[in-house]
PQR file with spaces between the fields and no chain letter, atoms N, CA, C, O and H, PARSE charges and radii, in Angstrom:
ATOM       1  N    UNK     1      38.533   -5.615    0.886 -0.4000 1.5000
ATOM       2  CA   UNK     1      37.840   -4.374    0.587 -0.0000 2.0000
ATOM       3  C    UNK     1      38.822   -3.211    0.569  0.5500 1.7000
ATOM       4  O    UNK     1      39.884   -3.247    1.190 -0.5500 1.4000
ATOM       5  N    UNK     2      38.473   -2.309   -0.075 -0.4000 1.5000
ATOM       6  CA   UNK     2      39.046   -1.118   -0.637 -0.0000 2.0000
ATOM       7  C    UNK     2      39.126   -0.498    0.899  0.5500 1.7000
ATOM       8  O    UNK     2      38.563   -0.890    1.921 -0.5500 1.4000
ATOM       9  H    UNK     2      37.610   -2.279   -0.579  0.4000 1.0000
ATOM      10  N    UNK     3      40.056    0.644    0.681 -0.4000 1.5000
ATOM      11  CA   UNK     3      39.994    1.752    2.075 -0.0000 2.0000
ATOM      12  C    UNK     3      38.995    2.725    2.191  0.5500 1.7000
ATOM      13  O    UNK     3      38.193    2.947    3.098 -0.5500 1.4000
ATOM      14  H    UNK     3      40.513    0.963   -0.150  0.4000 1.0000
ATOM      15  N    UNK     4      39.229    3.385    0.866 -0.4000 1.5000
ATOM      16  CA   UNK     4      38.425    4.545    0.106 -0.0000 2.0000
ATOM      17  C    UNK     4      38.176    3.876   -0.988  0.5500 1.7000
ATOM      18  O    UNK     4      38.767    2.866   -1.368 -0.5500 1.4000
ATOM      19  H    UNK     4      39.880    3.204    0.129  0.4000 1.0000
ATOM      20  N    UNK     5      36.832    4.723   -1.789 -0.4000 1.5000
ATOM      21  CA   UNK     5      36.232    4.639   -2.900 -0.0000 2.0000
ATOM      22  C    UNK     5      36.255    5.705   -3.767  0.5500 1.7000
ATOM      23  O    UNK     5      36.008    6.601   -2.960 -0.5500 1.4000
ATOM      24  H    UNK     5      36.352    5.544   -1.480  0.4000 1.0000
ATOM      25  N    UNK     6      36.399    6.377   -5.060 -0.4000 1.5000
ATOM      26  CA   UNK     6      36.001    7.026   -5.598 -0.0000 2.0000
ATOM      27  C    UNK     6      34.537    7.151   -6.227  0.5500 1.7000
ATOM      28  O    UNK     6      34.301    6.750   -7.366 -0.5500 1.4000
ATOM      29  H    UNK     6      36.599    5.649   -5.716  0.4000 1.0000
ATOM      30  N    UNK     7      33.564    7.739   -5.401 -0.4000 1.5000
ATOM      31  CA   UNK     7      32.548    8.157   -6.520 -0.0000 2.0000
ATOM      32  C    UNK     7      32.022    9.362   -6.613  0.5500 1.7000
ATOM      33  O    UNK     7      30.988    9.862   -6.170 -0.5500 1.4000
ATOM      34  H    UNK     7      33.756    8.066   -4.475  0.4000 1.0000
ATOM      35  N    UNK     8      33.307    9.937   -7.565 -0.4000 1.5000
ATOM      36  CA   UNK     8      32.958   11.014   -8.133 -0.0000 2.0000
ATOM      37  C    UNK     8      33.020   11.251   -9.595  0.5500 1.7000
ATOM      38  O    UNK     8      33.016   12.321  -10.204 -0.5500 1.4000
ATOM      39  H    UNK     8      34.147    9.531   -7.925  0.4000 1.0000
ATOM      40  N    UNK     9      33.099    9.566  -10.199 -0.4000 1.5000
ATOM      41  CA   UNK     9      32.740    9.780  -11.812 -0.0000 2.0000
ATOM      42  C    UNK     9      31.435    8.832  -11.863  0.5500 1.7000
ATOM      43  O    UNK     9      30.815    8.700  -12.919 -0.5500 1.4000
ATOM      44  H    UNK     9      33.101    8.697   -9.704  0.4000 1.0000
ATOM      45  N    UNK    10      31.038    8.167  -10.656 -0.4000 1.5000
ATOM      46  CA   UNK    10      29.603    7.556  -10.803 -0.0000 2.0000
ATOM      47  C    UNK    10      28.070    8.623  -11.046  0.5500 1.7000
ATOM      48  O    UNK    10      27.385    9.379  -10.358 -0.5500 1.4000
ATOM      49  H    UNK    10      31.542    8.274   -9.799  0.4000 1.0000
ATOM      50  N    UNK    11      28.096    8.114  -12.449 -0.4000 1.5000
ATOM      51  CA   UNK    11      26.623    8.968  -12.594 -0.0000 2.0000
ATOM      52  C    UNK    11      25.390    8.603  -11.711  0.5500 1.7000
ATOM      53  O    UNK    11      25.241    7.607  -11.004 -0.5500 1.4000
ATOM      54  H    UNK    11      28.653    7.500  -13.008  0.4000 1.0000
ATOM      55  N    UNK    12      24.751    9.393  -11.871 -0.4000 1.5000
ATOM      56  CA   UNK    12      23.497    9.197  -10.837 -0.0000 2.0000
ATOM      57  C    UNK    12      22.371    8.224  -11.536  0.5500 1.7000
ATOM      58  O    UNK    12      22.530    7.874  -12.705 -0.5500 1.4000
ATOM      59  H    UNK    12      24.872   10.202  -12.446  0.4000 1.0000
ATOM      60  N    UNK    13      21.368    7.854  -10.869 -0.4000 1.5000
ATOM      61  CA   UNK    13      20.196    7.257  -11.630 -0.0000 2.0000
ATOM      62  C    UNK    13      18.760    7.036  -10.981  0.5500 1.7000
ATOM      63  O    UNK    13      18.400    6.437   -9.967 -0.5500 1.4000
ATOM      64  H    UNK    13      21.239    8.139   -9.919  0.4000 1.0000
ATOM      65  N    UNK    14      18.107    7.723  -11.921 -0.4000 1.5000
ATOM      66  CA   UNK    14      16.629    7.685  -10.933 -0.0000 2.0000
ATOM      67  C    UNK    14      16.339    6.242  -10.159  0.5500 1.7000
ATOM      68  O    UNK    14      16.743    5.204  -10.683 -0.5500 1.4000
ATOM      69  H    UNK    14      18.399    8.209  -12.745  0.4000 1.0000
ATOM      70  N    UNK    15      15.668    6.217   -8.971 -0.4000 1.5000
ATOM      71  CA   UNK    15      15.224    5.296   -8.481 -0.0000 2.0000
ATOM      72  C    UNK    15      14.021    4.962   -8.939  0.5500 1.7000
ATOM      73  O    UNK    15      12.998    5.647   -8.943 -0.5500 1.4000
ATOM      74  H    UNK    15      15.340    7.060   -8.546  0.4000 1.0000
ATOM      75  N    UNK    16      14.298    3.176   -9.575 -0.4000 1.5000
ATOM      76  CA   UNK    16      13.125    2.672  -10.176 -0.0000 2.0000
ATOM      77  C    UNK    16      11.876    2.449   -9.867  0.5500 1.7000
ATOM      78  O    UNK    16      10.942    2.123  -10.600 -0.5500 1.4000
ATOM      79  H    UNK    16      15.129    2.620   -9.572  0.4000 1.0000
ATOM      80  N    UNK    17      11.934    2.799   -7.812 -0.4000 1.5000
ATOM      81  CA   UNK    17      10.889    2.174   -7.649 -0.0000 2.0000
ATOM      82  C    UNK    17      10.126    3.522   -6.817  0.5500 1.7000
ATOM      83  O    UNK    17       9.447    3.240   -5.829 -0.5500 1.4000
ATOM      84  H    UNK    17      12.692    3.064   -7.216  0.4000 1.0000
ATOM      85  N    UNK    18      10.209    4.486   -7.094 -0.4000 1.5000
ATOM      86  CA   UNK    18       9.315    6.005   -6.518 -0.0000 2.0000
ATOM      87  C    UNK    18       8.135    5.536   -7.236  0.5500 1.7000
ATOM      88  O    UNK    18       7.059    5.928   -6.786 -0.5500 1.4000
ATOM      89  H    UNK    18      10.760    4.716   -7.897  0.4000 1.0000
ATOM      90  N    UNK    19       8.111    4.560   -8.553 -0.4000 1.5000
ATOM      91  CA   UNK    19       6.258    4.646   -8.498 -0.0000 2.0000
ATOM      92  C    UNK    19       5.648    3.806   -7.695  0.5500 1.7000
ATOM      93  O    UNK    19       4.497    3.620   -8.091 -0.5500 1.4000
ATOM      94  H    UNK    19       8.985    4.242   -8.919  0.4000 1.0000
ATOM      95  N    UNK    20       5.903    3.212   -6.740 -0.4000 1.5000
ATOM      96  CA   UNK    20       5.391    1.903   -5.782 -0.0000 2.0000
ATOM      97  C    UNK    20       5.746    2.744   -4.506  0.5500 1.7000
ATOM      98  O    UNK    20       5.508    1.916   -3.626 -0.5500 1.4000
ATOM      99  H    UNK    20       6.838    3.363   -6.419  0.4000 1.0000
ATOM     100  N    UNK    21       6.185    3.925   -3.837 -0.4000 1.5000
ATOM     101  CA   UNK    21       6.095    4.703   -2.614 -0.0000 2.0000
ATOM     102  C    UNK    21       4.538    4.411   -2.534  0.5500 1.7000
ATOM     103  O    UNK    21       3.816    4.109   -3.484 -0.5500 1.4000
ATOM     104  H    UNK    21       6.378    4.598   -4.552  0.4000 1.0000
ATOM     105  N    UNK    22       4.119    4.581   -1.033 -0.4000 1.5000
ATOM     106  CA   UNK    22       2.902    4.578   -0.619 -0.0000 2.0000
ATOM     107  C    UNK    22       2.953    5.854   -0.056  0.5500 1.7000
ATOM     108  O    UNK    22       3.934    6.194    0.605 -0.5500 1.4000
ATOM     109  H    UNK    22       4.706    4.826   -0.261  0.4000 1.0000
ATOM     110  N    UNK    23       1.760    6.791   -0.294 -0.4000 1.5000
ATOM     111  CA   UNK    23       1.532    7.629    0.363 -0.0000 2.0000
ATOM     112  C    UNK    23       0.527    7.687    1.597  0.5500 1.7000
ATOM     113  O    UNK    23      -0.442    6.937    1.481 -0.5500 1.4000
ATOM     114  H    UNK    23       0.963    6.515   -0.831  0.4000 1.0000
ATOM     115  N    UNK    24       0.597    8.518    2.861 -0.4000 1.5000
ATOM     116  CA   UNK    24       0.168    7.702    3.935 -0.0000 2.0000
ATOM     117  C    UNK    24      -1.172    9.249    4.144  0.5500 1.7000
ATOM     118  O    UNK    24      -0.948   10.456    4.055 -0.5500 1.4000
ATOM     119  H    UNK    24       1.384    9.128    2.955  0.4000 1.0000
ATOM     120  N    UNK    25      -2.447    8.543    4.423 -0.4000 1.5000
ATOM     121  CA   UNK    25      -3.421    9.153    4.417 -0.0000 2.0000
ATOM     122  C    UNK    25      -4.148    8.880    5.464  0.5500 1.7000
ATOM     123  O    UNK    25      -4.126    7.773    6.001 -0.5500 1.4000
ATOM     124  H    UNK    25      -2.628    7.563    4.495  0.4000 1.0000
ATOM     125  N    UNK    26      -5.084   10.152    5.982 -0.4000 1.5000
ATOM     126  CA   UNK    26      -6.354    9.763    7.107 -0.0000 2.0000
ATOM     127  C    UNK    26      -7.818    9.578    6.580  0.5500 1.7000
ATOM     128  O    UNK    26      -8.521   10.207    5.789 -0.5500 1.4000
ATOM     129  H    UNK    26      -5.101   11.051    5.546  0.4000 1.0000
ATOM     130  N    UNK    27      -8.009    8.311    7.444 -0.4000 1.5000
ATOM     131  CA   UNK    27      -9.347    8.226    6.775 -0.0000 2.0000
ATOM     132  C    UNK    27      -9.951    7.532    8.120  0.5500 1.7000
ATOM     133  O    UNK    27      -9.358    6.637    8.722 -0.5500 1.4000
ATOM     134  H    UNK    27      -7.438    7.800    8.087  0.4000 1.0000
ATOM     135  N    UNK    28     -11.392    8.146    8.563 -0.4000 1.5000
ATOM     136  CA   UNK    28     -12.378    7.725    9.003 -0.0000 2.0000
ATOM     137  C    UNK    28     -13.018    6.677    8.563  0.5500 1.7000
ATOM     138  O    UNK    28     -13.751    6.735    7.576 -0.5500 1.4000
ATOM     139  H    UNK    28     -11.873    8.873    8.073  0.4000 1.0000
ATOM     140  N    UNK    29     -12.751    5.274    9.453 -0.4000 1.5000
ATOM     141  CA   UNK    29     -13.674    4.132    8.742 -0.0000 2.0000
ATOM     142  C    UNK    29     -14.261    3.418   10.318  0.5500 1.7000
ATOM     143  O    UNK    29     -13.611    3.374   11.363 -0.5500 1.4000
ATOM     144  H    UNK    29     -12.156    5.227   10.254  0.4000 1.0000
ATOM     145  N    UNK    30     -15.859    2.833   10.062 -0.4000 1.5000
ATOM     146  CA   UNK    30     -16.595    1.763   11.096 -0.0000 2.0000
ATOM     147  C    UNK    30     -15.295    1.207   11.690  0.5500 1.7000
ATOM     148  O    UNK    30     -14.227    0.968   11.127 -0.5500 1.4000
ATOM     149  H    UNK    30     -16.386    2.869    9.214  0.4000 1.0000
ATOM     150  N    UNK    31     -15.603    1.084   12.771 -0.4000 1.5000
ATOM     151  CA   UNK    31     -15.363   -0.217   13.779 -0.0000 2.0000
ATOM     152  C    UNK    31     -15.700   -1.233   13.020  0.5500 1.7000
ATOM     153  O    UNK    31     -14.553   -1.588   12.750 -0.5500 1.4000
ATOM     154  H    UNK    31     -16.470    1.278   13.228  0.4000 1.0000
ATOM     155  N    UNK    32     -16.322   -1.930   12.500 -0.4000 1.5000
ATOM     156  CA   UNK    32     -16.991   -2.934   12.383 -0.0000 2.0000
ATOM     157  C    UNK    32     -16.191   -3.019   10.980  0.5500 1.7000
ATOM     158  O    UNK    32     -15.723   -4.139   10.772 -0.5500 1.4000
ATOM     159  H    UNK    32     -17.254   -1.641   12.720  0.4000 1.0000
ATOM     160  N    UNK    33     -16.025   -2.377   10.312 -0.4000 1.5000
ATOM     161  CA   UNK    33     -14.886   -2.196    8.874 -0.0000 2.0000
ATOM     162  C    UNK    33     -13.619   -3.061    9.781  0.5500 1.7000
ATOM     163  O    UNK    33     -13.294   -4.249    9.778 -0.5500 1.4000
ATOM     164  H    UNK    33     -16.405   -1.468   10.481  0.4000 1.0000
ATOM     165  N    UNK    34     -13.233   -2.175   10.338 -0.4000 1.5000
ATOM     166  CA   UNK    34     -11.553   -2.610   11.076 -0.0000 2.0000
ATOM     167  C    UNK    34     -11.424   -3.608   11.670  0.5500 1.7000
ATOM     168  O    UNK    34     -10.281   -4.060   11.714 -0.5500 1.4000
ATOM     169  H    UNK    34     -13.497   -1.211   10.341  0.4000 1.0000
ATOM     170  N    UNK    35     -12.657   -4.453   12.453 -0.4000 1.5000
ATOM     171  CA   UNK    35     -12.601   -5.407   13.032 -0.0000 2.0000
ATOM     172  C    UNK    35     -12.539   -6.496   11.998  0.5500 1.7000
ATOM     173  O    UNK    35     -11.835   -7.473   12.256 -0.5500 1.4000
ATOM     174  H    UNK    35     -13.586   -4.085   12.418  0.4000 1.0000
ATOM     175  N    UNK    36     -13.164   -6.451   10.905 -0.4000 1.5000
ATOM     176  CA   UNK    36     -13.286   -7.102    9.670 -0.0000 2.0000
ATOM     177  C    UNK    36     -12.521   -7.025    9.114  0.5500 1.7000
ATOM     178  O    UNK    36     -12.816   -7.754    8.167 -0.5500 1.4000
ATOM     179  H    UNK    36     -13.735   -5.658   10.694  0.4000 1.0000
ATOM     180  N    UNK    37     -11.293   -6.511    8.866 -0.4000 1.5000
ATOM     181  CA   UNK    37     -10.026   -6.413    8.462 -0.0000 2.0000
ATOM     182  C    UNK    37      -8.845   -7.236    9.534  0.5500 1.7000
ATOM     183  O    UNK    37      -7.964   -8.094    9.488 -0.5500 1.4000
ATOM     184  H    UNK    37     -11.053   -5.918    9.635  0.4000 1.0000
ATOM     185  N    UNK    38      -9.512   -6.326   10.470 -0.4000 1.5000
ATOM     186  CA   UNK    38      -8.669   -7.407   11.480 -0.0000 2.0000
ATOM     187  C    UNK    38      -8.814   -8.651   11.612  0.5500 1.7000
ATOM     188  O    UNK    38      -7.770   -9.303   11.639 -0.5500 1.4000
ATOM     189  H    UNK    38     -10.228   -5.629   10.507  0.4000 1.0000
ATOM     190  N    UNK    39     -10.135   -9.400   11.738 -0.4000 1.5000
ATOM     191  CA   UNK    39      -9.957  -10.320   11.658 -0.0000 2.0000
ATOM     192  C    UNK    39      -9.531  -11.022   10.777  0.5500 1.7000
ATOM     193  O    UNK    39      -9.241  -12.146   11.185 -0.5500 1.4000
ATOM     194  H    UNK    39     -10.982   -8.870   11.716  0.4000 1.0000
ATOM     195  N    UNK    40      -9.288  -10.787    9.281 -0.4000 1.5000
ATOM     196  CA   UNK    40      -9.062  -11.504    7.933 -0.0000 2.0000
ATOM     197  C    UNK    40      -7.292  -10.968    8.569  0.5500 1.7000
ATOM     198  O    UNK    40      -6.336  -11.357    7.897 -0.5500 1.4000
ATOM     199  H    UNK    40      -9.523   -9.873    8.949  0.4000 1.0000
ATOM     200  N    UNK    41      -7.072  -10.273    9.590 -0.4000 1.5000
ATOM     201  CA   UNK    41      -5.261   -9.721    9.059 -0.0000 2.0000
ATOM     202  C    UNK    41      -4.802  -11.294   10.279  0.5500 1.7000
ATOM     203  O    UNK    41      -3.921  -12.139   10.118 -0.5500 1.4000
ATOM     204  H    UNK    41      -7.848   -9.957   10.135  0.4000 1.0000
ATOM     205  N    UNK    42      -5.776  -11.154   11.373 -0.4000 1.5000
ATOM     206  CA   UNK    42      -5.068  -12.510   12.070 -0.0000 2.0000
ATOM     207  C    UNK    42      -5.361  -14.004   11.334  0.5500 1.7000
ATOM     208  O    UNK    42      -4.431  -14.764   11.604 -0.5500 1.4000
ATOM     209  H    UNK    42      -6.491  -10.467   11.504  0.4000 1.0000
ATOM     210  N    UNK    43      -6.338  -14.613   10.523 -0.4000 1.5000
ATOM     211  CA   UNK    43      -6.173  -15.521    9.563 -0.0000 2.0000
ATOM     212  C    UNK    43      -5.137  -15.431    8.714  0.5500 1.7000
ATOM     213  O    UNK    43      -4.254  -16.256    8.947 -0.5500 1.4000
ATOM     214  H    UNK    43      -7.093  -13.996   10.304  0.4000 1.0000
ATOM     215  N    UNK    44      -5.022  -15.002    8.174 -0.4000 1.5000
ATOM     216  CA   UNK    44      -3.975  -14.768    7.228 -0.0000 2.0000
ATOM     217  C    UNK    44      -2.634  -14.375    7.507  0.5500 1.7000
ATOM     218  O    UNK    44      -1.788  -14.516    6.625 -0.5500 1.4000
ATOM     219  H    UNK    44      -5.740  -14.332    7.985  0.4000 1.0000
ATOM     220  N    UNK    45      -2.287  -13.839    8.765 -0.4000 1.5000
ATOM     221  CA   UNK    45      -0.793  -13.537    9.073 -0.0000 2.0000
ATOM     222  C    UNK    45      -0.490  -11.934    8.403  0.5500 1.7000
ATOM     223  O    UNK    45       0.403  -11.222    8.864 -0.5500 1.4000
ATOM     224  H    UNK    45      -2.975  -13.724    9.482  0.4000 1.0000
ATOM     225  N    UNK    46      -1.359  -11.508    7.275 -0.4000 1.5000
ATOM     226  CA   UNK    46      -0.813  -10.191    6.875 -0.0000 2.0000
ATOM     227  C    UNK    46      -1.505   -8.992    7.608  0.5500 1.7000
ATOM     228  O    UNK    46      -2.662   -9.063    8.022 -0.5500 1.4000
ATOM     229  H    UNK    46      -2.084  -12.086    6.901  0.4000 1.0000
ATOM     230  N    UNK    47      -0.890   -8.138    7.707 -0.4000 1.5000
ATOM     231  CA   UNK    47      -1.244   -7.012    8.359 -0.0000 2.0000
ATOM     232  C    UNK    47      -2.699   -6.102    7.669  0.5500 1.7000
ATOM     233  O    UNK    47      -2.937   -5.713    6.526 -0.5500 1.4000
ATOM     234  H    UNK    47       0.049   -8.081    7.370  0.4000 1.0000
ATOM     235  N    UNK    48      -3.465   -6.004    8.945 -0.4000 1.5000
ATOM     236  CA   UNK    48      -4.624   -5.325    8.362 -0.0000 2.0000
ATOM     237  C    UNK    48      -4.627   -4.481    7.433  0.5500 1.7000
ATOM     238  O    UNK    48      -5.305   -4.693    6.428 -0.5500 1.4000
ATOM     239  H    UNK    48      -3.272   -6.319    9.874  0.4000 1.0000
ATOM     240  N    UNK    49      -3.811   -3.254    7.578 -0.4000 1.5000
ATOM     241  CA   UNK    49      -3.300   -2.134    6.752 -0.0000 2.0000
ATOM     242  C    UNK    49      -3.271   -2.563    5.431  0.5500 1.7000
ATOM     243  O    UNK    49      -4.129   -2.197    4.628 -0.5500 1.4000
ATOM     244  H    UNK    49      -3.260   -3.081    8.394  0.4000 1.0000
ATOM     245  N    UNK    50      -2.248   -3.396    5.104 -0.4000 1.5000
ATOM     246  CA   UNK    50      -1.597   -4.661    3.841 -0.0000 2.0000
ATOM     247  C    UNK    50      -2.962   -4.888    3.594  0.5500 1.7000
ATOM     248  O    UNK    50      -3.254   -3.968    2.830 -0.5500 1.4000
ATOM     249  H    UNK    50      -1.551   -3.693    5.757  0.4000 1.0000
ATOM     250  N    UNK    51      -3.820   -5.456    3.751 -0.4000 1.5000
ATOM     251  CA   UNK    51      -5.524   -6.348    3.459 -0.0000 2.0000
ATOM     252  C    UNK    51      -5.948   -5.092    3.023  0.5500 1.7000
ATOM     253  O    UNK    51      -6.044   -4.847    1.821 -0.5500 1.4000
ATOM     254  H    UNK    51      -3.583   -6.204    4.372  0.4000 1.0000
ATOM     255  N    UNK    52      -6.165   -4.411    3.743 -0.4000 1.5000
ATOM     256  CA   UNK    52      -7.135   -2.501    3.339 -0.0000 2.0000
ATOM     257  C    UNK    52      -6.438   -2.235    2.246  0.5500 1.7000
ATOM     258  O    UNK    52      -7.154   -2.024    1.267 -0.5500 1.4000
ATOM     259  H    UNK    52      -6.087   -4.610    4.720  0.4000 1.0000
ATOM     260  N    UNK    53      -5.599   -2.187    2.110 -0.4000 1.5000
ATOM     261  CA   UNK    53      -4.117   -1.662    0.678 -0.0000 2.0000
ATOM     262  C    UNK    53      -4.854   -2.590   -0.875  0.5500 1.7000
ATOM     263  O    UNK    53      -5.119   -2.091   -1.969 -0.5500 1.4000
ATOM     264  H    UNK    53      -5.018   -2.359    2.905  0.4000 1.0000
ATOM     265  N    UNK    54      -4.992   -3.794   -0.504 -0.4000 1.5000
ATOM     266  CA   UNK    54      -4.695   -4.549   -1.702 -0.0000 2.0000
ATOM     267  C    UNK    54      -6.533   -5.030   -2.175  0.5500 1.7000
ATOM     268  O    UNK    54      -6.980   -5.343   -3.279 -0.5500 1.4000
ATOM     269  H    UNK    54      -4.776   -4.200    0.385  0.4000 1.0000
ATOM     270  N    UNK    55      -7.070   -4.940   -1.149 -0.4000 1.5000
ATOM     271  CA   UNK    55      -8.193   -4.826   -1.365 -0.0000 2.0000
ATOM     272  C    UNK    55      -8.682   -3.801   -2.433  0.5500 1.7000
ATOM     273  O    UNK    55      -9.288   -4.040   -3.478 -0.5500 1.4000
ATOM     274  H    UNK    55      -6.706   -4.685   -0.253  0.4000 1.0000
ATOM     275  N    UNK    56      -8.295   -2.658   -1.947 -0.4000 1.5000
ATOM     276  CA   UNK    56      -8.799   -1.374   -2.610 -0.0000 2.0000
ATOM     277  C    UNK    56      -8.077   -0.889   -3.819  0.5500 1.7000
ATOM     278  O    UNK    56      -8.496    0.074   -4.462 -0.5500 1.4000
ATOM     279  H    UNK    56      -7.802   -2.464   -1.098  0.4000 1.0000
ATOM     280  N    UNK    57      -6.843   -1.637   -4.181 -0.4000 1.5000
ATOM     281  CA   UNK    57      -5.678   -1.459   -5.226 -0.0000 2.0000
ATOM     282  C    UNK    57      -6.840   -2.532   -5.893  0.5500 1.7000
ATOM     283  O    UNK    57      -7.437   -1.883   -6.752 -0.5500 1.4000
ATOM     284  H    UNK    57      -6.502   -2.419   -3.658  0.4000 1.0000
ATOM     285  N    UNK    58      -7.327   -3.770   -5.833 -0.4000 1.5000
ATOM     286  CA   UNK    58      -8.111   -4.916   -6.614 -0.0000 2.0000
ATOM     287  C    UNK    58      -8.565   -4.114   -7.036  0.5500 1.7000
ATOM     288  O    UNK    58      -8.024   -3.817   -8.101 -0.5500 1.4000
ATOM     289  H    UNK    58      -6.841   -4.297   -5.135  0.4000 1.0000
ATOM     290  N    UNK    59      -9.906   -3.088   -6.604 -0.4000 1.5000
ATOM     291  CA   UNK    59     -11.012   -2.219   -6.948 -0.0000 2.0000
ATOM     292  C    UNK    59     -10.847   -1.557   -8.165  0.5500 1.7000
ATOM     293  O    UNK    59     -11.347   -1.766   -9.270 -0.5500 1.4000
ATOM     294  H    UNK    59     -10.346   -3.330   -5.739  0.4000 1.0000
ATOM     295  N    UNK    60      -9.864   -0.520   -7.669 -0.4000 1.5000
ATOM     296  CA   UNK    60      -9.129    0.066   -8.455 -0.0000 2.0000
ATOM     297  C    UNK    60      -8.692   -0.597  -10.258  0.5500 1.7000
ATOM     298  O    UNK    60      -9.213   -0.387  -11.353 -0.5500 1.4000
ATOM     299  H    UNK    60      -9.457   -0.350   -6.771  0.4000 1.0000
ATOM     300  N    UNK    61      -7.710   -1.294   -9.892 -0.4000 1.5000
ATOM     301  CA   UNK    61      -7.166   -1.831  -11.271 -0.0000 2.0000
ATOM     302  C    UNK    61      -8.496   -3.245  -11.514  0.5500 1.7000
ATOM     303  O    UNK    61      -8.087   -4.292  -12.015 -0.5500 1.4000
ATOM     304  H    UNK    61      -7.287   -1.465   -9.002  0.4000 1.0000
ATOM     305  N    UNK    62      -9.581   -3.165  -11.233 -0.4000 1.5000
ATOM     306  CA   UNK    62     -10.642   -3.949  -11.929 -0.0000 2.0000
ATOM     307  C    UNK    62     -11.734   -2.870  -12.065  0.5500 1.7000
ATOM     308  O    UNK    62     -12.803   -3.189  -12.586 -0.5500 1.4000
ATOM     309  H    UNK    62      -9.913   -2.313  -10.826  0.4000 1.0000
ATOM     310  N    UNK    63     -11.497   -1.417  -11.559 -0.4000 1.5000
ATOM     311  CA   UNK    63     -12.470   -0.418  -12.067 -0.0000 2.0000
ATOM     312  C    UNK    63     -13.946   -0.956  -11.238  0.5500 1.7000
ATOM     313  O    UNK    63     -15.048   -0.730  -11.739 -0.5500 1.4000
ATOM     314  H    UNK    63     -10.629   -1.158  -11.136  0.4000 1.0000
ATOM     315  N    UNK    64     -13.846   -1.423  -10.397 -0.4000 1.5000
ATOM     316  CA   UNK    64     -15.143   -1.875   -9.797 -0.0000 2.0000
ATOM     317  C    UNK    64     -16.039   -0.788   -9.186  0.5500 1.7000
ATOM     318  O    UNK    64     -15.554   -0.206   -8.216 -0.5500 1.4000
ATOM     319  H    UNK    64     -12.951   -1.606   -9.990  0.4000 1.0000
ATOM     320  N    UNK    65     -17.256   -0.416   -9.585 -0.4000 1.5000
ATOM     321  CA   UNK    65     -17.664    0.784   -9.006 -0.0000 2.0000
ATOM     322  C    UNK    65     -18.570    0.182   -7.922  0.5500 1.7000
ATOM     323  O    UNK    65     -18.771   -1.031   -7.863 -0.5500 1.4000
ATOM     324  H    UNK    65     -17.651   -0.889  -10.373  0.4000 1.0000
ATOM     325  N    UNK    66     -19.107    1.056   -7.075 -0.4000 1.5000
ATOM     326  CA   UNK    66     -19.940    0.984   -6.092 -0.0000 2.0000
ATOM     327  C    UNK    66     -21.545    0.800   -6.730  0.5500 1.7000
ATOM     328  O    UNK    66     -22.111    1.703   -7.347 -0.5500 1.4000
ATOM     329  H    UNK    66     -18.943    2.042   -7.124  0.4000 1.0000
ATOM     330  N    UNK    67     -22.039   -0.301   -6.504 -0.4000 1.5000
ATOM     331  CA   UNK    67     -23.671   -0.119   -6.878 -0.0000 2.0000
ATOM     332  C    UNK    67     -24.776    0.134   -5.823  0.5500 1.7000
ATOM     333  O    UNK    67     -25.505   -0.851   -5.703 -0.5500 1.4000
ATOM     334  H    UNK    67     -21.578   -1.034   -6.003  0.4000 1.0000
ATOM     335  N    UNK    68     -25.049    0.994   -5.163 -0.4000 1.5000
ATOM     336  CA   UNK    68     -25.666    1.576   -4.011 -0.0000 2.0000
ATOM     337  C    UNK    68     -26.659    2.736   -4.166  0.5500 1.7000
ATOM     338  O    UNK    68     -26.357    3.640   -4.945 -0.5500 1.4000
ATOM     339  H    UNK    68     -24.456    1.794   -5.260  0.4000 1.0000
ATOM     340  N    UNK    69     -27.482    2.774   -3.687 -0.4000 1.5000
ATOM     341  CA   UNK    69     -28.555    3.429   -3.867 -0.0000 2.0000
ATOM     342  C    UNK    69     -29.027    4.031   -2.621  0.5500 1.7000
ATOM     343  O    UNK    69     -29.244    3.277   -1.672 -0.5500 1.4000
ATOM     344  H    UNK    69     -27.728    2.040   -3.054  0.4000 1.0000
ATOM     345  N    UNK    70     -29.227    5.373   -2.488 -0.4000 1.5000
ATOM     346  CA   UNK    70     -29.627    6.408   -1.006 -0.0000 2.0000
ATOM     347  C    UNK    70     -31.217    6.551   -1.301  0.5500 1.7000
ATOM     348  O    UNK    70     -31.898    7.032   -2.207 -0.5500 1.4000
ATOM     349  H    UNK    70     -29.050    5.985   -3.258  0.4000 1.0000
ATOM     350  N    UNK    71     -31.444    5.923   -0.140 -0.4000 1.5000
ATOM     351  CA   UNK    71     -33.283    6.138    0.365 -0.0000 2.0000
ATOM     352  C    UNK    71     -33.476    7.719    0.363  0.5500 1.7000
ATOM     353  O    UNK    71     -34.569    8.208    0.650 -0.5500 1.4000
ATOM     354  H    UNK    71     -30.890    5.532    0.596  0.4000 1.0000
């Protein structure tokens, strides 16, 4: 390996992956939501958070709307 490096003729270059950053948000959800996450995060080995994430990314990119109706 080198001692020193020159990089001061290396151009720069956007980072490819700023569209896949997660942005980190608060949200109020049931007990009974989280426990249900939790439990699918200890079957599965992936982290609850990860399950809540990809769940709601499915929704999303299948456009699935809510069909629910208020008494």
């Amino acid at each position: 390996m080198r001692e020193n490096y020159d990089f001061s003729k290396m151009k720069g270059r956007k980072n490819p992956y700023t569209k896949y950053l997660k942005q980190p948000v608060t949200m109020r959800l049931d007990k009974d939501s989280i426990a249900y996450f939790k439990g699918l995060a200890e079957e599965s080995g992936i982290p609850y958070q990860t399950l809540i994430n990809l769940y709601l990314r499915d929704c999303a990119s299948n456009e699935r709307k809510l069909d629910m109706k208020w008494r």
